[in-house]
C-alpha positions as CSV (number, residue, x, y, z in Angstrom):
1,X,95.1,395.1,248.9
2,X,95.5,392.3,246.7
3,X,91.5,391.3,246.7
4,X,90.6,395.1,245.6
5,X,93.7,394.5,242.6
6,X,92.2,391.0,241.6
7,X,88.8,392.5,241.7
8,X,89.3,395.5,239.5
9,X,91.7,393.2,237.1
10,X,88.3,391.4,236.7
11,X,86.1,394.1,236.7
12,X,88.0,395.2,233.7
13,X,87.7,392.5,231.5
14,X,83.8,392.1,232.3
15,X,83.3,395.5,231.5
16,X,84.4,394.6,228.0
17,X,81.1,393.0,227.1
18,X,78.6,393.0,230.0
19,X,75.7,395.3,229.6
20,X,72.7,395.9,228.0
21,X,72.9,398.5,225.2
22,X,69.9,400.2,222.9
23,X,68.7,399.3,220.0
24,X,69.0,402.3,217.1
25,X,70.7,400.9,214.1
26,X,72.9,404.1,214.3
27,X,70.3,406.1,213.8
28,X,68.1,407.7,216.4
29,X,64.9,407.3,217.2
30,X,61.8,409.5,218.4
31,X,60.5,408.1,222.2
32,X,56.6,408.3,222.3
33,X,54.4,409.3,225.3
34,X,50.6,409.5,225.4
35,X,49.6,413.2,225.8
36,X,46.6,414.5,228.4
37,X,45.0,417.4,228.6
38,X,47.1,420.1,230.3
39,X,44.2,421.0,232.4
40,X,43.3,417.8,233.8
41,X,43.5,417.5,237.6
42,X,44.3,414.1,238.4
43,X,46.0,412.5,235.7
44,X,47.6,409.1,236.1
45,X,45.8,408.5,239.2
46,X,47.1,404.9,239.8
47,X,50.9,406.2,239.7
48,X,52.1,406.4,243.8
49,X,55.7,406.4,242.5
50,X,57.6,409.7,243.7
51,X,60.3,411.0,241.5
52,X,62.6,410.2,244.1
53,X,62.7,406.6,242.9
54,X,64.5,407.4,240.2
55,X,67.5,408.5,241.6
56,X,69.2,405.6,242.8
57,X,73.2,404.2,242.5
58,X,74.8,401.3,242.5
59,X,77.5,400.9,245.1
60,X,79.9,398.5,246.8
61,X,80.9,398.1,250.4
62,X,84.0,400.0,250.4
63,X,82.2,402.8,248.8
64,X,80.8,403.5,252.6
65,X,83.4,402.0,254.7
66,X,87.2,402.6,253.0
67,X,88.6,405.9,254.5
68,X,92.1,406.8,252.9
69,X,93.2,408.3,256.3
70,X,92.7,405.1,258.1
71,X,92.6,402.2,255.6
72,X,92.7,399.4,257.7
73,X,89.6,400.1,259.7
74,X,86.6,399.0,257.5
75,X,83.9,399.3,261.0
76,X,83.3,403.0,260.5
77,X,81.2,405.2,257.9
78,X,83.6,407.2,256.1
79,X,81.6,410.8,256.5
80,X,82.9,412.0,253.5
81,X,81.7,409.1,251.1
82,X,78.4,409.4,252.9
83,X,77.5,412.4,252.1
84,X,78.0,411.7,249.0
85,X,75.3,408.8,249.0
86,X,72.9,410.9,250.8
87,X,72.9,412.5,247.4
88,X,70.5,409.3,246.0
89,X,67.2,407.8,247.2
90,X,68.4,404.3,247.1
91,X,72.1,402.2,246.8
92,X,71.8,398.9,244.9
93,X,74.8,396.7,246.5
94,X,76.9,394.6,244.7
95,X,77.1,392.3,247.5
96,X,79.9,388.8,246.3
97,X,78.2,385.9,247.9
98,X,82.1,385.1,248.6
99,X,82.0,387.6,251.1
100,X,78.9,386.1,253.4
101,X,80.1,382.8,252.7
102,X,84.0,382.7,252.5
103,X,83.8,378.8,253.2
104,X,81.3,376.3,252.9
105,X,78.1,377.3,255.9
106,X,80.1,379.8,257.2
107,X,78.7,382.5,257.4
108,X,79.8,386.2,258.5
109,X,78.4,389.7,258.5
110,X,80.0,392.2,260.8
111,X,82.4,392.0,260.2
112,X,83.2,389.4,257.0
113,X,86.0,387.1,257.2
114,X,86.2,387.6,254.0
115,X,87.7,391.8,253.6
116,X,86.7,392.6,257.4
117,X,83.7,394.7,255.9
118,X,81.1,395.8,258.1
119,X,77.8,395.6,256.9
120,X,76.0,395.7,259.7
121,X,77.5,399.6,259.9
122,X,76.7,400.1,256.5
123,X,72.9,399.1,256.8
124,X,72.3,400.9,259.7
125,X,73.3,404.2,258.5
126,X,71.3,403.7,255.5
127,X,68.6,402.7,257.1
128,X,68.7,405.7,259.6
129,X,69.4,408.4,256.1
130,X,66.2,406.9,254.3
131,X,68.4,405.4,251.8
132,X,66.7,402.1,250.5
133,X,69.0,399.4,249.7
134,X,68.8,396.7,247.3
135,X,71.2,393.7,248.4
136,X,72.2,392.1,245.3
137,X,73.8,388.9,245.9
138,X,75.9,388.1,243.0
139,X,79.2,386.1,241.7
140,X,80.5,382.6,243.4
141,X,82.5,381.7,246.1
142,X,86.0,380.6,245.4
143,X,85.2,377.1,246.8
144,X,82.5,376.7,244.5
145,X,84.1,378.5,241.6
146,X,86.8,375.9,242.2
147,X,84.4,372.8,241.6
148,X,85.2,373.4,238.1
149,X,87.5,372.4,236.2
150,X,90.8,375.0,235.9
151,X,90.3,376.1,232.5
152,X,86.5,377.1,233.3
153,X,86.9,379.0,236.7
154,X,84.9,382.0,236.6
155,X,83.1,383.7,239.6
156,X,80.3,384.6,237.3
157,X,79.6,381.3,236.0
158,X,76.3,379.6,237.2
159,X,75.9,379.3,240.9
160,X,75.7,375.9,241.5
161,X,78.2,373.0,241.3
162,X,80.3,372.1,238.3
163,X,78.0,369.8,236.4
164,X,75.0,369.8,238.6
165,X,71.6,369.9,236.7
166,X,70.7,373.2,236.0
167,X,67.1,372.7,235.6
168,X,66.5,371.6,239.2
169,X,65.9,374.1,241.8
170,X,67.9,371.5,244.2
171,X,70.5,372.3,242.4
172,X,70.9,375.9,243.5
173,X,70.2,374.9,247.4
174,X,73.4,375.9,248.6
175,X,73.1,379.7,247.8
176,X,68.9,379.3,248.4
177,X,70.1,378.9,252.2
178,X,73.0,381.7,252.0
179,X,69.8,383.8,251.3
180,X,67.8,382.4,254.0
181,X,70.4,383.1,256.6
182,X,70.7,386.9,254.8
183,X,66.8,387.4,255.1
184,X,67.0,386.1,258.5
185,X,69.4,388.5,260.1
186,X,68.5,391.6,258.1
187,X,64.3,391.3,257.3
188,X,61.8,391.9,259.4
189,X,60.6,388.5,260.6
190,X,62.1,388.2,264.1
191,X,60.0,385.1,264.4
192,X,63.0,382.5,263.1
193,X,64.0,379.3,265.1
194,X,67.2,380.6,266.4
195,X,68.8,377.1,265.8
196,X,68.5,377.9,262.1
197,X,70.4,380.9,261.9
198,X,74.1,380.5,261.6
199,X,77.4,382.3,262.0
200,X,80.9,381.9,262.1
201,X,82.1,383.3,265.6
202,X,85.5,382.3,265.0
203,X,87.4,384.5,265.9
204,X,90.3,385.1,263.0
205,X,93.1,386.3,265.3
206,X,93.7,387.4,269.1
207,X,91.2,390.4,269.6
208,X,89.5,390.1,266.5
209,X,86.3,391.2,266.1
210,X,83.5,388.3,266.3
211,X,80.3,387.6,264.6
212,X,76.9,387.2,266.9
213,X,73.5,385.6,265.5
214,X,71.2,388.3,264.7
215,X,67.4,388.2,263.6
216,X,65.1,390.4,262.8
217,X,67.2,393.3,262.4
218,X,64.6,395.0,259.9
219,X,67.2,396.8,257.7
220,X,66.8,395.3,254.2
221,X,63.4,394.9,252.1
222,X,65.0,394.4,248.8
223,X,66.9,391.4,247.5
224,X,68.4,390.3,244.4
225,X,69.4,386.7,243.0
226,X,72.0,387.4,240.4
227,X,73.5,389.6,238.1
228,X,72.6,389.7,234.8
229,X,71.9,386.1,234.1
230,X,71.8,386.6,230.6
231,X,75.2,387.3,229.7
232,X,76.1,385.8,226.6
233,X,79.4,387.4,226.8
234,X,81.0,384.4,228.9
235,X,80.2,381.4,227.0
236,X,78.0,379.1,228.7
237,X,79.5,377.9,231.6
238,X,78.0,381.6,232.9
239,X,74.7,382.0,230.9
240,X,71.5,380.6,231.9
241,X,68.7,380.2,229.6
242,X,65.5,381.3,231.2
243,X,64.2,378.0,232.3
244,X,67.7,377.5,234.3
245,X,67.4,381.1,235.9
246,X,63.3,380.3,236.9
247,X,64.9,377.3,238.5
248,X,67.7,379.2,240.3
249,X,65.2,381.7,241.5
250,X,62.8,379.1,242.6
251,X,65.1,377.9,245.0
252,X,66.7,381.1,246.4
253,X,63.0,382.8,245.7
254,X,61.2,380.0,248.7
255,X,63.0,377.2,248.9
256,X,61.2,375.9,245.4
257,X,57.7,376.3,247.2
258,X,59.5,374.9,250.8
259,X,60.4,371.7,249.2
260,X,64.6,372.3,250.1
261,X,63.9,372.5,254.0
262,X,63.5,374.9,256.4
263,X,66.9,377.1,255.8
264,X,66.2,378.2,252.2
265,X,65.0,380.6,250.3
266,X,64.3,384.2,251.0
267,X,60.6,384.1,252.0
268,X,61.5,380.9,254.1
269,X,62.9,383.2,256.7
270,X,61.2,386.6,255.8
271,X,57.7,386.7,253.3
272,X,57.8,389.9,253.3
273,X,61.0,390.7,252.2
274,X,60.5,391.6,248.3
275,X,62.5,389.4,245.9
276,X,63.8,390.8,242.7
277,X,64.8,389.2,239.7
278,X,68.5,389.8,239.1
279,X,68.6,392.6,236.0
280,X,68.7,391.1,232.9
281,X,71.8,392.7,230.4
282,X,69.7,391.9,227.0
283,X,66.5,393.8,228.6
284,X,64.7,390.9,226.5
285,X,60.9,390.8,227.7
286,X,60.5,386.9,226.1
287,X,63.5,386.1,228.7
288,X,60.7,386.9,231.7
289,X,57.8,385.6,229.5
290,X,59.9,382.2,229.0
291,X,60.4,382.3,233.3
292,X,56.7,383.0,233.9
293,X,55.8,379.8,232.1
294,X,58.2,378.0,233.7
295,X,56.1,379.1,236.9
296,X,53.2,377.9,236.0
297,X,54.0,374.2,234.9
298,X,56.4,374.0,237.9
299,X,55.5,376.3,241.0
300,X,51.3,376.2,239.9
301,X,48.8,378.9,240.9
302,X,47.8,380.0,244.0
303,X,44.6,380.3,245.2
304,X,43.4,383.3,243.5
305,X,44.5,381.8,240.3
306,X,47.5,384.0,239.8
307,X,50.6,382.4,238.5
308,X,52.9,381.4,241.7
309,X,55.7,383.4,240.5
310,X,59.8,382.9,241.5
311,X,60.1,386.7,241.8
312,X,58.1,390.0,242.8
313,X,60.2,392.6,240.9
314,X,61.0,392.1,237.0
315,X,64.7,394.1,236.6
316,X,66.5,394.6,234.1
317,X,69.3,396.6,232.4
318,X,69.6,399.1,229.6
319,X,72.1,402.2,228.4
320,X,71.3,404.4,226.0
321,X,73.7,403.9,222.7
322,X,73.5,403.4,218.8
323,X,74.4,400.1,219.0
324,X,72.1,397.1,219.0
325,X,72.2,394.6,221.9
326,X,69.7,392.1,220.3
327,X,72.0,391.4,216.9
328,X,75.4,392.3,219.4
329,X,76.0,395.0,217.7
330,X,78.9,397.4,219.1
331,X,77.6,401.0,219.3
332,X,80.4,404.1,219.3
333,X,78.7,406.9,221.4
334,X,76.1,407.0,224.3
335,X,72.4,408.6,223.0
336,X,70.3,410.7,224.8
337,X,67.4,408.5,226.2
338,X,64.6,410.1,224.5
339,X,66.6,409.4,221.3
340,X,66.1,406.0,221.6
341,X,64.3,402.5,222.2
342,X,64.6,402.9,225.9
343,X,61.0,404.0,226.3
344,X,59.5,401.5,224.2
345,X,61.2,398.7,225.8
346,X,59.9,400.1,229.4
347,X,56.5,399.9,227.9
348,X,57.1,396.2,226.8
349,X,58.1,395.2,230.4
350,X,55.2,397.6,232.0
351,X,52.4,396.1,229.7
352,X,54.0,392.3,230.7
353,X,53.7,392.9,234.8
354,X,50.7,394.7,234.3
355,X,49.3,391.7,232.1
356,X,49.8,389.9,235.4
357,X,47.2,389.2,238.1
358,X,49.7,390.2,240.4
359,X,51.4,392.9,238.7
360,X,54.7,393.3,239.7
361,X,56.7,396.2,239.3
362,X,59.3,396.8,237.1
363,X,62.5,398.3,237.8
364,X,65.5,399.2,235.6
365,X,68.8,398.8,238.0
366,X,71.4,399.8,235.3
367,X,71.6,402.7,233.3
368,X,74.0,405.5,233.0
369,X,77.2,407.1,230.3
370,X,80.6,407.3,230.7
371,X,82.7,410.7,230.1
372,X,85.8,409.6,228.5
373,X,85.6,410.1,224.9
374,X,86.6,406.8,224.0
375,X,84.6,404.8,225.6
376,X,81.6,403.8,223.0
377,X,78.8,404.7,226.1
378,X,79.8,408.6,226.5
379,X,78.4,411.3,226.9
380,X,79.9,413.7,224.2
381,X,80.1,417.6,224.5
382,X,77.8,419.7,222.9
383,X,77.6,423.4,222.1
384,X,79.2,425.1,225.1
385,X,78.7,422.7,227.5
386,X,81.5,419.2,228.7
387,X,80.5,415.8,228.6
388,X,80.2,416.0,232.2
389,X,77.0,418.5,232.1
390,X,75.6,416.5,228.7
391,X,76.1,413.5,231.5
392,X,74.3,415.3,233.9
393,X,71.5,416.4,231.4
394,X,71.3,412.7,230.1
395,X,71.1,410.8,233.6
396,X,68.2,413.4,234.6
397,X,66.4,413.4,231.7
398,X,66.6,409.4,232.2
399,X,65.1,409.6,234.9
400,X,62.3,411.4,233.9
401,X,62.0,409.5,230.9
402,X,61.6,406.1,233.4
403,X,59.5,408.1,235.3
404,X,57.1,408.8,232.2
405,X,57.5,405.2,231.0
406,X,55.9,403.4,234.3
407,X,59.2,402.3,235.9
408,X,59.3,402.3,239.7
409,X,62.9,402.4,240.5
410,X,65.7,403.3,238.4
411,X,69.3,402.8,239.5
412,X,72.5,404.5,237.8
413,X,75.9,402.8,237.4
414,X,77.6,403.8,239.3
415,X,78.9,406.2,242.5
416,X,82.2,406.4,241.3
417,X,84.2,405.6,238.3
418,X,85.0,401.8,238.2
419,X,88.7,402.7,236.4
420,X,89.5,406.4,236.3
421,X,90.6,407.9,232.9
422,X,90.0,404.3,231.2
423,X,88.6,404.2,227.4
424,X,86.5,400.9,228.3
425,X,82.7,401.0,228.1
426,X,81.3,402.0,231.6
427,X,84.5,402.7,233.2
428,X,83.9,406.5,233.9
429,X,80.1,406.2,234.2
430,X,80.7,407.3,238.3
431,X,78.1,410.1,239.4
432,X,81.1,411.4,242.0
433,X,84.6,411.9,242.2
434,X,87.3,411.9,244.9
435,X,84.7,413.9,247.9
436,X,83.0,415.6,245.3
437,X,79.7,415.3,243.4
438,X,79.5,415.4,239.7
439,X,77.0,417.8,237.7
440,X,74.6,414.3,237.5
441,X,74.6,414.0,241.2
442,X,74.2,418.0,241.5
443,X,71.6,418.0,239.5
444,X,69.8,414.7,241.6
445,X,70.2,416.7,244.4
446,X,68.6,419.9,243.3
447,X,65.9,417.9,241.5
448,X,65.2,416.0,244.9
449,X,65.6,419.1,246.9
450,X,62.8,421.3,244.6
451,X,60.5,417.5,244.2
452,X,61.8,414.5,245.1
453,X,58.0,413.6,246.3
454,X,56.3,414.9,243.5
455,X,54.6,412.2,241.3
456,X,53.9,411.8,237.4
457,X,50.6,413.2,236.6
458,X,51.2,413.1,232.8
459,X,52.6,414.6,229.8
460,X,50.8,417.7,228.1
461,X,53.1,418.3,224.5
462,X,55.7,416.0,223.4
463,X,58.5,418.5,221.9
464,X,59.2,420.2,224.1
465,X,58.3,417.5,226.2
466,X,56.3,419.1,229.3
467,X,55.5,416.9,232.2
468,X,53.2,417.3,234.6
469,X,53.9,416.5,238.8
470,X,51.8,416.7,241.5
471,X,52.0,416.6,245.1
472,X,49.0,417.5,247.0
473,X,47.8,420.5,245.5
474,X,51.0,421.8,244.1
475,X,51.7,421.3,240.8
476,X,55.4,421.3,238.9
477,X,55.5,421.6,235.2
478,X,59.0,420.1,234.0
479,X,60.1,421.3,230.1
480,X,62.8,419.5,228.1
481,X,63.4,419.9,224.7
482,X,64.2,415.8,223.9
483,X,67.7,416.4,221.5
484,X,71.2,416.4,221.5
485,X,72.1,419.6,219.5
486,X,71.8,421.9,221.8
487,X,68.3,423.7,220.6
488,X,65.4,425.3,222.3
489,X,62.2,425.8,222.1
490,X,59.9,428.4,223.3
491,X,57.1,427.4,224.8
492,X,54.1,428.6,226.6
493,X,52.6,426.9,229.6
494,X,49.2,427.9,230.7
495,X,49.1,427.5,234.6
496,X,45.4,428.7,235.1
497,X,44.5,431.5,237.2
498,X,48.3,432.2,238.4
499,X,49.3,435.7,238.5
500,X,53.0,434.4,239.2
501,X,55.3,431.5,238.2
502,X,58.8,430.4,239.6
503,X,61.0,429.1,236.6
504,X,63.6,427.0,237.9
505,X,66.9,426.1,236.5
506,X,69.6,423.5,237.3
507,X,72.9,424.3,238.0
508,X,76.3,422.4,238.1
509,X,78.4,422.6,241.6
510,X,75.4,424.1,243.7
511,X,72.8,422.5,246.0
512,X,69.6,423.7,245.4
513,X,68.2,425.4,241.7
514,X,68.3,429.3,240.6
515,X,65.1,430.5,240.9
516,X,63.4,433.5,239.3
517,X,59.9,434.6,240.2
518,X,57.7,436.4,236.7
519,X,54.9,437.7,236.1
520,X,52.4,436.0,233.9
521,X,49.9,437.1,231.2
522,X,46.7,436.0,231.7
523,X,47.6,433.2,233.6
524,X,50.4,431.9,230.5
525,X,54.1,432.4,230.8
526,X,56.4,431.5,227.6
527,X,59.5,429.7,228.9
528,X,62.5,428.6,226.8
529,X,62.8,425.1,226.6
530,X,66.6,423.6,226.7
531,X,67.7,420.3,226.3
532,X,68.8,420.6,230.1
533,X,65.0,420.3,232.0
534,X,63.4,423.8,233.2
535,X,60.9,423.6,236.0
536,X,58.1,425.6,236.5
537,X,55.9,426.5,238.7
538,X,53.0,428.9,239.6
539,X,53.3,431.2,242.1
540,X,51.0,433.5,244.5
């Protein structure tokens, strides 16, 4: 179809330059964690965050709906795709604007006019697997890309009019009240004027499918304004300083505080649906401390003094590399994550939110390595095992390391490769292939499987790193020697009274972890520590 071939003719040429990569100055660095006392019941007592949340994907449409076997019918799950996203806790969609809004306050759902996509379909079936989605509403609409000048078209260029005023939340209106009537159909708030909520019931041809004015349909929580404001890589006719993007967010966040009517804005239609900021690519935490400011000289305090913020998530993007994304530095190979700044910069964000009276969560929506060789983001062999297990190894082990660092969600890019066999940065970075999973995605579900509910109690030795996760009274000790050079480390793990343990280990192309049930002495048992994560955990 010639809208897939214009979109992946794009998609390549954005991929040249568009996300966030880690500062090491070619050299790698040692992540820090604060120790506790391996004994200690509780630990972080505050964390509610299940390790499930860091095991999300982004996705697009066709991704659930595009069967080879029947191309031209977009209106059903394709089963076979599906079972591959059951494999994750949570799909972040990369949802074009263009395709709720294909012309001006027109807008269309189930299907779009726009590609005939279903996405009523899709959010249904999420909805009924557990799968939490994240609608990201991203790029412009032709008709508004076309506003500008011919030279300067670009569907990732600011979303408002050519020439309107950035600064002013007005300015942004038009998409504001695209995410009202978004909010409206899909949140929970079934409480909407209908004569507010609008849809193209048009139909397109004899028999075609129509649209119908839904509300309250209670099947998205999470939205997201943007993609990657930031990106310095398009000049700026596409970057927006922070002031510009609290602006934007203002509007499409509550209308700017209700001042653009009754039809925009997100909470306008739904205040509870949770608002996140879109995921910044320079993962720069004076960006957000430059938009919270902006807050409170233009959106005030509410009346328990907190800062009336344009956003309840902060979100942003980073990949693990030796190159330096604050000088633009071009790295030349992917790092594991513990090798790198990626920890410290979750602390920056964490100790920002948490600096807040309101404390929003923080959430990293990009992350992930490629497997081609070329490609300056991959994940290279090492010892006996491919660049798709050190891929595996690395995506776990970023989770975990999110997990350590305070993160609450953690999205990887992507399901599938963007462009298969390509030598361009984050081209092969998919977690499946063809009906298949990868070892990453194997080793998501296993991890899941053994405990996905577990929660982060703390970290008891650094190297090899040993956390600690609790649910209830069960307790799983997870090892992982934090290197890329394939050594071990023995190590030995008291687990108390325990006469027994169960040592866990992952394994590429299965469904659930080998297992094998030892003996202890004295309550200790000495496990070899590998750079792929060993589990443990004592048994009657």
């Amino acid at each position: 179809m010639k809208t897939r071939i214009l979109f992946g003719t794009v998609l390549a040429a954005m991929l040249v330059f568009s996300r966030c990569d880690v500062q090491s100055n070619k050299q790698t660095v040692k992540d820090t964690v604060a120790i506790i006392n391996s004994q200690k019941p509780n630990g972080i007592d505050s964390n509610k965050t299940p390790l499930k949340n860091m095991f999300g994907v982004n996705g697009y449409e066709w991704n659930f709906l595009e069967n080879p076997a029947a191309p031209n019918d977009r209106s059903h799950i394709y089963e076979a795709n599906m079972a591959l996203i059951k494999s994750f806790s949570a799909v972040r969609h990369y949802l074009n604007w263009n395709k709720l809004e294909n012309t001006p306050g027109n807008y269309t759902y189930n299907p779009t006019n726009n590609g005939s996509w279903y996405y009523d379909v899709i959010y249904s079936r999420c909805k009924q697997e557990g799968i939490m989605v994240l609608a990201d509403i991203k790029n412009l609409p032709v008709w508004m890309m076309n506003t500008y000048p011919a030279d300067e078209r670009d569907d990732e260029n600011v979303p408002i009019n050519y020439r309107a005023n950035r600064l002013l939340p007005a300015s942004y209106g038009v998409q504001a009240r695209t995410a009202f009537q978004f909010a409206a159909r899909y949140g929970s708030n079934a409480n909407i004027n209908p004569s507010l909520v609008k849809v193209d019931n048009r139909p397109r041809w004899t028999n075609d499918a129509v649209n119908n004015v839904k509300i309250g349909l209670g099947l998205i929580k999470y939205i997201e304004c943007g993609n990657e404001p930031d990106r310095w890589w398009k000049g700026d006719k596409a970057t927006q300083t922070p002031e510009e993007y609290a602006a934007n967010m203002s509007a499409f966040y509550d209308g700017h505080k209700g001042t653009l009517g009754n039809n925009a804005g997100v909470k306008t239609a739904d205040p509870n649906m949770i608002v996140v900021m879109g995921g910044l690519a320079t993962a720069d935490v004076s960006y957000v401390q430059r938009m919270i400011k902006w807050c409170k000289v233009n959106r005030g305090l509410k009346t328990d003094g907190s800062i009336n913020l344009c956003f309840d998530v902060i979100n942003y993007h980073l990949y693990a590399n030796d190159g330096n994304i604050f000088t633009h530095q071009r790295a030349s190979t992917g790092v594991a994550p513990e090798l790198t700044i990626s920890g410290k910069v979750a602390d920056d964000f964490v100790r920002l939110a948490n600096g807040l009276k309101n404390k929003p969560e923080v959430w990293v929506t990009e992350t992930g390595y490629d497997i081609n060789q070329q490609s300056y983001q991959h994940a290279p062999p090492i010892g006996n095992k491919s660049p798709l297990v050190t891929q595996a190894d690395w995506v776990l082990r970023s989770s975990l390391m999110y997990a350590r660092h305070g993160i609450k969600q953690l999205f990887f890019y992507q399901l599938f490769d963007a462009t298969p066999n390509d030598p361009e940065q984050y081209a092969t970075s998919g977690l499946a292939e063809g009906t298949k999973r990868r070892p990453a995605a194997d080793y998501i579900v296993q991890t899941t499987t053994l405990m996905g509910n577990y929660i982060y109690k703390g970290t008891i030795n650094a190297d090899p790193l040993v956390d600690k996760y609790q649910q209830g009274n069960n307790i799983i000790y997870v090892l992982t020697v934090p290197d890329q050079k394939g050594r071990t480390a023995d190590y030995i793990l008291d687990l108390g009274n325990a006469k027994h343990a169960t040592i866990y280990t992952l394994k590429p192309g299965a469904d659930t972890m080998h297992s094998n049930y030892v003996n202890t002495v004295n309550g200790k048992v000495t496990v070899k520590a590998t750079e792929t994560p060993i589990f443990v955990q004592a048994a009657p």
